[in-house]
Steps between C-alpha positions, in 0.01 A plus 500: 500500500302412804572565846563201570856509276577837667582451819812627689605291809628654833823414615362267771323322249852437259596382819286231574506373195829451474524315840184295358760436168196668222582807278512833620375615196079539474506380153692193567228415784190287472211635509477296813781594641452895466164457672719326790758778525257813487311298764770443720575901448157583663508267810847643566351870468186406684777418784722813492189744498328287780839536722728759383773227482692378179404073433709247279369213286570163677249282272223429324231243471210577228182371536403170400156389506556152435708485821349748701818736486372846610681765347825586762763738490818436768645857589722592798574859592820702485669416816352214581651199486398310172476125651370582831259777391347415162113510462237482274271763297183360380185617308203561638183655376627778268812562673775300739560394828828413663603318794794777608328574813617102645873640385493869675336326846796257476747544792 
């Protein structure tokens, strides 16, 4: 089989999917849906490398062209406080941007 029927999810992602009520088993997943969770996997690492800090899943919103939904990911770091603090990680180019600096400069 492909690699696309091997894949082994992280704890965080079990996680999310739970709280989003879809399997936490790859093979149960769309093939949608497991190109929304390993997604969601590398904005949240693209975070924690850029500052060191741990980040939890708040939401999602996939792109929809028909709409014009851009592609957003709602993360808060550990510590922070997850209504107050919450902020968004969003393609750009070949990578992500994030709008964590508004939170840190936040008295």
């Amino acid at each position: 089989m492909g690699k696309i029927f091997k894949h082994k999810l992280t704890r965080r992602q079990k996680e999310i999917l739970e709280r989003t009520k879809l399997p936490n088993n790859w093979e149960e997943l769309s093939t949608y849906h497991r190109r929304i969770i390993k997604r969601i996997e590398k904005m949240i690492k693209y975070l924690e490398k850029k500052y060191g800090k741990k980040f939890y899943y708040k939401g999602y919103i996939p792109e929809n062209k028909l709409f014009f939904d851009k592609e957003s990911l709602l993360v808060y770091a550990e510590g922070d406080d997850p209504e107050v603090d919450c902020f968004a990680v969003e393609p750009k180019g070949f990578g992500f941007t994030d709008e964590y600096a508004w939170v840190i400069q936040t008295p």
